[in-house]
N, C-alpha and C positions, 0 to 999 in steps of 0.2 A: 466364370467357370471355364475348364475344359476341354477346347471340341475335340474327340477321339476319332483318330486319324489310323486306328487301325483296327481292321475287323477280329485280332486273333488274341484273347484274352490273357491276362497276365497270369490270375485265378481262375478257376474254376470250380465250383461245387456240382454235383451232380448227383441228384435222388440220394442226402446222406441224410444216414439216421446214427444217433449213438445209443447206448444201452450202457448206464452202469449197475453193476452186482453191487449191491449196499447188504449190513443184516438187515436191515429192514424187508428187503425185498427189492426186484429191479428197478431202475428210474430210469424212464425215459425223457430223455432229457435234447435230444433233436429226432424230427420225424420227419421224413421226405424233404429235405433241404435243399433249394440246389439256387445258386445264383453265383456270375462271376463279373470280375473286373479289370479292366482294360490298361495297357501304360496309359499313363499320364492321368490317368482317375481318381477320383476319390469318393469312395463306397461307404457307406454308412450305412452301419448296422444299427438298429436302436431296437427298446421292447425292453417290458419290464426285467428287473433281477430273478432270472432263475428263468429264463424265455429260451436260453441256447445259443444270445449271442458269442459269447464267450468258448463255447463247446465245439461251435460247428468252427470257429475260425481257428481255435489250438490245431485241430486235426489238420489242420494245412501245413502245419509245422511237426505234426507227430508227436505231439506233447501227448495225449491225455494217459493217461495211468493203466498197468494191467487189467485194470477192473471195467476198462472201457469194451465195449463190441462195437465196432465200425462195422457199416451197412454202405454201399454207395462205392462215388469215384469223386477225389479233389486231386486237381491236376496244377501243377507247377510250370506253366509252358508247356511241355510237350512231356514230362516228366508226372507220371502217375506216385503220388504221393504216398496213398492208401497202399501200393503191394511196395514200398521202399524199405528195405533193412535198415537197422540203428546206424550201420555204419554211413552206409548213403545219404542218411537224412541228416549226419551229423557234418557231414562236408556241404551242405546246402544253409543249414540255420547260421545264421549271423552273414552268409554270406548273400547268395540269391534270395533269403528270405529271413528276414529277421521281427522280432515283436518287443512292444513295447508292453510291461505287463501292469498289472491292474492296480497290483498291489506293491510297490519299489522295497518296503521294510523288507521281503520276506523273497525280494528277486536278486537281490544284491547279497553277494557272501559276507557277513560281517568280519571274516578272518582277513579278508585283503582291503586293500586302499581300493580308493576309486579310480586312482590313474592305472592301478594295476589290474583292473577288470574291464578298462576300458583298452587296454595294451593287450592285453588276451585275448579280442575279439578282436583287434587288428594279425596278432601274429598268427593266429591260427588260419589265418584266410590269405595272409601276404605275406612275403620273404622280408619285411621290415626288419630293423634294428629293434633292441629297446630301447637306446638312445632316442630313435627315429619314433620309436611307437609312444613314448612319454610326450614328448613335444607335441606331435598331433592329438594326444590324451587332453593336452592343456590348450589345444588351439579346439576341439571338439568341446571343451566344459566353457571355450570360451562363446561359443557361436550358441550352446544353450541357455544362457545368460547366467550361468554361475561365477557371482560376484568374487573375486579376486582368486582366479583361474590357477597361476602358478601355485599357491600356499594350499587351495584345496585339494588338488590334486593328487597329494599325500593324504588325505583325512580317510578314517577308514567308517564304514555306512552311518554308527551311532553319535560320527560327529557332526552329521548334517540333519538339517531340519527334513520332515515330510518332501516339502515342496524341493527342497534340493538334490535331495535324493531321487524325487522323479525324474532327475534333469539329467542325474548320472545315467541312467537308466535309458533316457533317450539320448542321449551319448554313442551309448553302446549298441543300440538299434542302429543309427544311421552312421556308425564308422566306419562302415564298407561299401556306402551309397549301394542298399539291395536293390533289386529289381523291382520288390514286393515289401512294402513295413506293413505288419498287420499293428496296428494301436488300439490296444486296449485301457479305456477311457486313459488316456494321456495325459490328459489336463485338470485331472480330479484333482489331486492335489497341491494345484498349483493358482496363488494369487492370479485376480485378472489380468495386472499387466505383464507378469511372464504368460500367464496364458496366449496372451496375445503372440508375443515376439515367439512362444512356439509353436502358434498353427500358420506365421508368418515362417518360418523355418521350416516344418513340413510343406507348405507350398512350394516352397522354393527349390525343397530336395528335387519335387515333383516337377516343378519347371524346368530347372536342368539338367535332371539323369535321367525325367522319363516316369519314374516311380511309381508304381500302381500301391493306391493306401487304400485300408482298408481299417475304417474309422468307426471303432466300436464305442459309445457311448450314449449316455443319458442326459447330456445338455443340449437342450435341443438347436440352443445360439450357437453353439461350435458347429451345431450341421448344417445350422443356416448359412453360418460363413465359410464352410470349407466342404459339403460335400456335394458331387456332379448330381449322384442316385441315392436312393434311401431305400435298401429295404427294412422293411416291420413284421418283427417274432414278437410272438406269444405263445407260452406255452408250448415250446420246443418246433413251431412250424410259420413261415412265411405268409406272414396274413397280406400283406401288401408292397409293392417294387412301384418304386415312378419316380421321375425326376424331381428334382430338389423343389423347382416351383411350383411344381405342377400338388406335390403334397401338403407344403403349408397353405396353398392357396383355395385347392382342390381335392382335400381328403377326403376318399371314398368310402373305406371300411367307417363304421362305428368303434372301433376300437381305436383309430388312429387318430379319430377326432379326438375321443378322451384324453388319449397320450398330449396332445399339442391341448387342448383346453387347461392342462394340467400343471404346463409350463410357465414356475415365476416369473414374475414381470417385475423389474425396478420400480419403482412410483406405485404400484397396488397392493402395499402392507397394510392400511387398515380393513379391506376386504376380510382378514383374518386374524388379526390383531386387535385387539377388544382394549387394549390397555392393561397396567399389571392387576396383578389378581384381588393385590391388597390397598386400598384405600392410603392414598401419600399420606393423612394423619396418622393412621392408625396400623400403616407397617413400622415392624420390627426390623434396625440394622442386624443383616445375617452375616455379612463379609464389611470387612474393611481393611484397606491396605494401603499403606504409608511408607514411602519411601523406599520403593521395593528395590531393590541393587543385585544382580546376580550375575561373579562371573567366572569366566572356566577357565584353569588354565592351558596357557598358551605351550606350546612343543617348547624343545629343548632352545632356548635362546630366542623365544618369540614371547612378548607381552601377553598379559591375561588377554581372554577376550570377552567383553564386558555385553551379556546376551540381555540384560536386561538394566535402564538407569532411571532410577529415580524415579520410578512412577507409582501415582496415586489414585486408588479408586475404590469404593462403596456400592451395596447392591443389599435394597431393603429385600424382607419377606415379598413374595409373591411377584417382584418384578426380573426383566432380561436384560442385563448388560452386552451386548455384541461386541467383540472385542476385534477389530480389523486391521487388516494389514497387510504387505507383501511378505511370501514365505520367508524366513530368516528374523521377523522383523521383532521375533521374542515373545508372539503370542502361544503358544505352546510352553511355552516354560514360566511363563506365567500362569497357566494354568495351572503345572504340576506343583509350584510353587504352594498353590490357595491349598491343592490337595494333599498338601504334604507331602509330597512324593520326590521330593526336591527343597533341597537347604539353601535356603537364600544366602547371599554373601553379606547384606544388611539391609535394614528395613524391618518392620512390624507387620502382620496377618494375627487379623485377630476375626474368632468364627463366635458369633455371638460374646461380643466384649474379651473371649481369652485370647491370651497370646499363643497363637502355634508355631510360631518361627524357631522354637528353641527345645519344643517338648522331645523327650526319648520316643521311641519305637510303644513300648509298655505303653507311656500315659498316652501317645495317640490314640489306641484301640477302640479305645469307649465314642472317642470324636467323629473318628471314621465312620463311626457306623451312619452318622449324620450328614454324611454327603455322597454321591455317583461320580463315578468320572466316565464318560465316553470317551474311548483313545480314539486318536488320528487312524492308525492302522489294525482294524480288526484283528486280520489274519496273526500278527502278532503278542497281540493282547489275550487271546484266547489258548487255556491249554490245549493242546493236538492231543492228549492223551485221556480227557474226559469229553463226554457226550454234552450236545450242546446241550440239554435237560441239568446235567451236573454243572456244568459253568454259570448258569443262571442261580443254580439250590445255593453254590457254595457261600454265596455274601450270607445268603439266611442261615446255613449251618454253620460258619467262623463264628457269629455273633449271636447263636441259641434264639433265635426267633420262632422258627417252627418247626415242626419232626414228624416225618410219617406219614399219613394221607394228607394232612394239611399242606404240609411242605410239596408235595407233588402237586395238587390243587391249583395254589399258590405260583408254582411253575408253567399249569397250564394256562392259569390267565395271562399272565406276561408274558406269553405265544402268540396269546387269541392278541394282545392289545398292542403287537407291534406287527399283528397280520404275518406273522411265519404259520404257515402249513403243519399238519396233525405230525407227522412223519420227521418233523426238525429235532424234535424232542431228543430221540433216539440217535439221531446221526452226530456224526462226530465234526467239530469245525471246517476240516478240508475237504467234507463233502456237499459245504454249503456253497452257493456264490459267493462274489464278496459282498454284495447288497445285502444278501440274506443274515452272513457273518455281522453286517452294518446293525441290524436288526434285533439281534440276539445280544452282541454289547448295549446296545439301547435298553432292552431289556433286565441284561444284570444290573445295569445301574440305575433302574427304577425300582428294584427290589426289597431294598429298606426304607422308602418312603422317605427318601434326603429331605434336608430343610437347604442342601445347598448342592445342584448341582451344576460339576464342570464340564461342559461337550465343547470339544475337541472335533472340530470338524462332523456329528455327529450322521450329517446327511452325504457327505461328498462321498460313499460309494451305491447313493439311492439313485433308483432310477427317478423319473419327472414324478410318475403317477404312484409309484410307494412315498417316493420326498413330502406330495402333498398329503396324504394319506397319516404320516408322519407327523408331519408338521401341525396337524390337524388333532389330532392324539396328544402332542405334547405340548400343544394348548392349551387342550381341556382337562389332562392330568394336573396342568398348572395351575388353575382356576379352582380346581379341586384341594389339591395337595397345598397350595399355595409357596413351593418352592422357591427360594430365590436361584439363579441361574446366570451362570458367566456363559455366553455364547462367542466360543473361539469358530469363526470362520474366515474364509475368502470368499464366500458368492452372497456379496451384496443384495442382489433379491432377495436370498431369504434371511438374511439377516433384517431388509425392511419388511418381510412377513412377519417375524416372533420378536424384534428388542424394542424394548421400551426408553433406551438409551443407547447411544455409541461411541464408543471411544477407538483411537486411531493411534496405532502403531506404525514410528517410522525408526529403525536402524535400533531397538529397545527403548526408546522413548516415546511418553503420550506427548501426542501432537496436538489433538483437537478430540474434543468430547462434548458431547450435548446431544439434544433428542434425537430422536429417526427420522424427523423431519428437516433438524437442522445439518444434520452430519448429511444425508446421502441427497435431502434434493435442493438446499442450497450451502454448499462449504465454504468455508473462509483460506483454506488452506490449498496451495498449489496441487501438493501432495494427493492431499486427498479428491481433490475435482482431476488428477490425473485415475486416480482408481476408478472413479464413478463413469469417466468416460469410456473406460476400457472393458466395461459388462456387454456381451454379445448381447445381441437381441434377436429371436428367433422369428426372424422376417429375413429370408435371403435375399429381396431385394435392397431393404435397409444396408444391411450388412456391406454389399455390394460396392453402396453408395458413401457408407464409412471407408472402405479397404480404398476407394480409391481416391478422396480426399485425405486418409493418410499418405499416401503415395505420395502425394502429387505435395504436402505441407515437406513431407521428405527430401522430394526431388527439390522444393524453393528453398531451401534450407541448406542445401548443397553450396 
C-alpha cells in the first residue's frame, strides 16, 4: 500500500448531504458525509446500492441533476467545488478531475467513435493535434488492454462488447493523467483477467503522477487489492472509516461485518448451490444449440468478423449452465442468439425441440413469452420514459397475462422478491441506482414465469450483500419454477455459487466444459487456470502476497 507523504488532501468532503425532488416526494439520498483523500491514495467507498456511494462522489465533479439540493463543502485542492459555475467545473472535469462511470452503455455518445471521444478529452484540455490526439487515442485503448488497438479505435460504442466499452471509458478518465480519478465500480464489467491489468494500471497512474482515486465499488477483492482506506455507507451516511487491514481483519460496526460475511468466495458454491432443480432422469431438454456460427460484418475492406464459431451446448429443465470468459470472447451474443434477439450466421437453436434460428418476428411472439432475458446494462435496457412499475407490467401486458388490480399485485411482488423499496414502483429508471436498475431488470424477466432464462451478467451492478441476497432468491425461484438458465458471466465466484455446469469461452469458441467442480477447481485448459487465477480474493494481505509474486514472475520473465 501507499504511505502518504503529505498532510493536505487531494478531496475533500465535508458535512455534505444531498436532497433529490422526485413525484414521489424528496429522497435523501447522502446525510452528513464528509471524508477525504490524499495524492497517492486509494479510497474506497463501498455500502450497499442506493447507500450514496455514487451521490456523494458525482458532487465532486458537479454532475448530479437540477433536482439535486447540495448541503455541505467538497473541495478540489484548494478549489471549493460546491459554490463553482458550470463554466469553471467544466475546465476542471477530464482534466484536474475526471470519472470513470458506472454504467459505459449509457456514458459513451453512440454518434462518435471511440478514438474520437477519447481525442475530445484530450483537446479540450491540451493544444494537441488530432493527428496527435488519435495516435495517443490508440496508444491509451492500447495500455487498457483493448485487443487490436489501431482497428478499434474507429468502432463506434455498439460495436464493442460490455467489457470493452468500459475500457474506452477508462481511456478517457485517465487521458490527461488527473490529479483526482473518482472510479465508479470500474471493473464491473470487465472479465478477471482484464480486471487485473486494470487496477494494475490504476496503480500505476497512482505511482507515477501522484493520483488520488477514489474507488467506488461492491467487490470487496478489488478493495482488498487496491485500497489504502475504506469508508462504509449505508443508507445515505458513513457508518465506518479504517484502513484497509485493520477492516477485513478487525470490523467494528455490525453492518460491516455482514457486508464482508457476504463476500463470494471461489471454492464455496455448494454452500448455496443444492444441485439442479430437476432430477438428471426426469429433466426435460429446454435449449439446445448446435453449431452456433455468428459473424458481423467487417468495415469497408476489412474481413467479416466471426463473434461467435462453432459452438455447442444444452441445458435441461431446472439446471444452470455458466457461460465464461473474457470480455469479447462472444458470450453475450450468444446469449442474444438463444433469445432471439440476434440472427445467427449458422447453426440450429432449438427451445423445447423447435427450431428458432429462422422463425419471423409474428411466429416468435408466442415463444418469447417462454423466456427472460437480463441485459448487461440496465440503464440501457430500460425505457427512461415509463416508471419502473410500467417496465416490469409491460411483458405481462404485450402478452394478456393480467389487467388491473391483478397486474399491479403481480408488480408488487416482483419488488418485494428482488428487495427494491415501496417507492421504486413509481420512480422512473434514472432515478434509480444502477444496482437498484440491476434489480428491477431482474424483475421484468421473471415476470412470465420463463421455462428459459438468459442473464447477462445479471449480478455485476449488485452490491456484495443485495448479490447474496439475489443469488439466494434466484435459487429458490429455480427450485420452484424449475427454469432452465444460460448464466452469462465474468465473476467466477458466483458463477461457482448458482451453475450446475460450465462452459468456457475463448476468442468465440468453447474450449472446455464440464461440472463446477471440474471447470473452476481443477481445469485442463491453460486458458482457463489463467482466469481461475486472476479472481481477487478479499483478504488484502493475500492480495498483497499475489501482486507481488506477479511482479517478481514479471520481472524473471524479463
Amino acid at each position: 500500500m501507499t504511505e502518504i507523504v503529505t498532510k493536505e488532501p487531494a478531496l475533500s468532503v465535508e458535512s455534505l448531504s444531498v436532497t433529490f425532488a422526485t413525484d414521489a416526494g424528496p429522497v435523501n439520498a447522502v446525510s452528513d458525509v464528509s471524508f477525504e483523500v490524499f495524492p497517492g491514495e486509494v479510497l474506497a467507498v463501498v455500502g450497499e446500492s442506493g447507500s450514496g456511494k455514487s451521490v456523494s462522489s458525482r458532487t465532486a465533479m458537479g454532475l448530479l441533476p437540477p433536482t439535486a439540493q447540495v448541503r455541505g463543502l467538497v473541495r478540489l485542492g484548494t478549489n471549493k467545488i460546491t459554490s463553482m459555475s458550470e463554466r469553471e467545473l467544466t475546465a476542471l472535469r477530464g482534466g484536474a478531475v475526471s470519472m470513470v462511470f458506472q454504467e459505459p452503455g449509457s456514458a459513451l455518445d453512440p454518434l462518435f467513435t471511440a478514438g474520437f471521444q477519447i481525442g475530445e478529452a484530450l483537446r479540450a484540455h491540451t493544444s494537441m493535434s488530432k493527428k496527435d490526439a488519435r495516435a495517443r487515442a490508440v496508444e491509451l485503448l492500447r495500455m487498457v488492454g483493448l485487443p487490436d488497438p489501431e482497428q478499434r479505435v474507429d468502432f463506434y460504442p455498439h460495436e464493442l462488447s460490455g467489457g470493452q466499452k468500459q475500457r474506452v471509458v477508462i481511456a478517457i478518465a485517465i487521458a490527461c493523467e488527473p490529479k483526482v480519478i473518482i472510479a465508479d465500480e470500474p471493473t464491473t464489467a470487465l472479465d478477471v483477467t482484464v480486471q487485473a491489468e486494470i487496477l494494475d494500471l490504476l496503480c500505476d497512474l497512482r505511482d507515477r503522477i501522484g493520483s488520488a482515486i477514489v474507488l467506488i465499488t461492491h467487490n470487496m477483492g478489488v478493495v482488498a487489492d487496491m485500497a489504502d482506506r475504506v469508508v462504509v455507507m449505508k443508507d445515505g451516511r458513513c457508518v465506518e472509516t479504517a484502513p484497509v487491514d485493520e477492516l477485513f481483519a478487525h470490523p467494528k460496526q455490525a453492518y460491516t461485518k455482514a457486508l464482508l460475511a457476504a463476500v463470494p468466495h471461489l471454492g464455496t458454491g455448494g454452500d448455496l448451490h443444492s444441485g439442479p432443480a430437476v432430477a438428471a432422469g426426469a429433466a426435460e431438454q429446454i435449449l439446445e444449440v448446435s453449431g452456433l456460427t455468428v459473424e458481423f460484418p467487417g468495415a469497408l475492406g476489412r474481413p467479416n468478423f466471426k463473434a461467435v464459431d462453432n459452438v455447442s451446448i444444452t441445458i435441461a429443465s431446472g439446471e444452470t449452465l455458466g457461460l465464461v470468459g473474457e470480455s469479447g470472447s462472444g458470450k453475450s451474443t450468444i446469449g442474444r442468439c438463444v433469445a432471439a434477439l440476434q440472427k445467427p450466421t449458422s447453426g440450429v437453436i432449438e427451445i423445447h425441440g423447435q427450431d428458432i434460428s429462422g422463425l419471423r418476428e409474428r411466429q416468435l411472439k408466442p415463444i418469447r413469452r417462454r423466456f427472460g432475458f437480463v441485459f448487461q446494462d440496465p440503464a440501457t435496457s430500460m425505457n427512461p420514459r415509463l416508471t419502473v412499475g410500467e417496465c416490469i407490467a409491460e411483458p405481462l401486458i404485450v402478452h394478456k397475462v393480467v389487467k388491473g388490480q391483478a397486474l399491479r399485485d403481480r408488480v408488487e411482488k416482483l419488488l418485494d422478491d428482488v428487495q427494491l423499496p415501496k417507492g421504486a414502483r413509481a420512480r422512473y429508471p434514472h432515478e434509480l441506482s444502477g444496482g437498484q436498475r440491476q434489480r428491477a431488470s431482474l424483475a421484468r424477466a421473471l415476470a412470465l414465469d420463463p421455462d428459459l432464462l438468459v442473464a447477462d451478467e445479471p449480478t455485476s451492478a449488485l452490491d456484495v450483500s443485495v448479490q447474496a441476497k439475489v443469488l439466494e432468491l434466484f435459487e429458490q425461484l429455480q427450485q420452484e419454477c424449475k427454469f432452465a438458465c444460460l448464466f452469462i458471466s465474468h465473476d467466477l465466484a458466483v458463477v461457482d455459487l448458482l451453475a450446475d455446469r460450465v462452459a468456457v469461452l475463448c476468442n468465440g469458441a468453447l474450449i472446455e466444459e464440464g461440472t463446477r467442480s471440474q471447470i473452476l477447481h481443477a481445469p485442463t485448459q491453460e486458458y482457463t487456470k489463467r482466469l481461475v487465477a486472476a479472481v481477487p480474493v478479499p483478504d488484502p494481505v493475500e492480495q498483497r502476497r499475489r501482486r507481488a509474486e506477479a511482479l517478481a514472475g514479471r520481472a524473471g520473465g524479463v
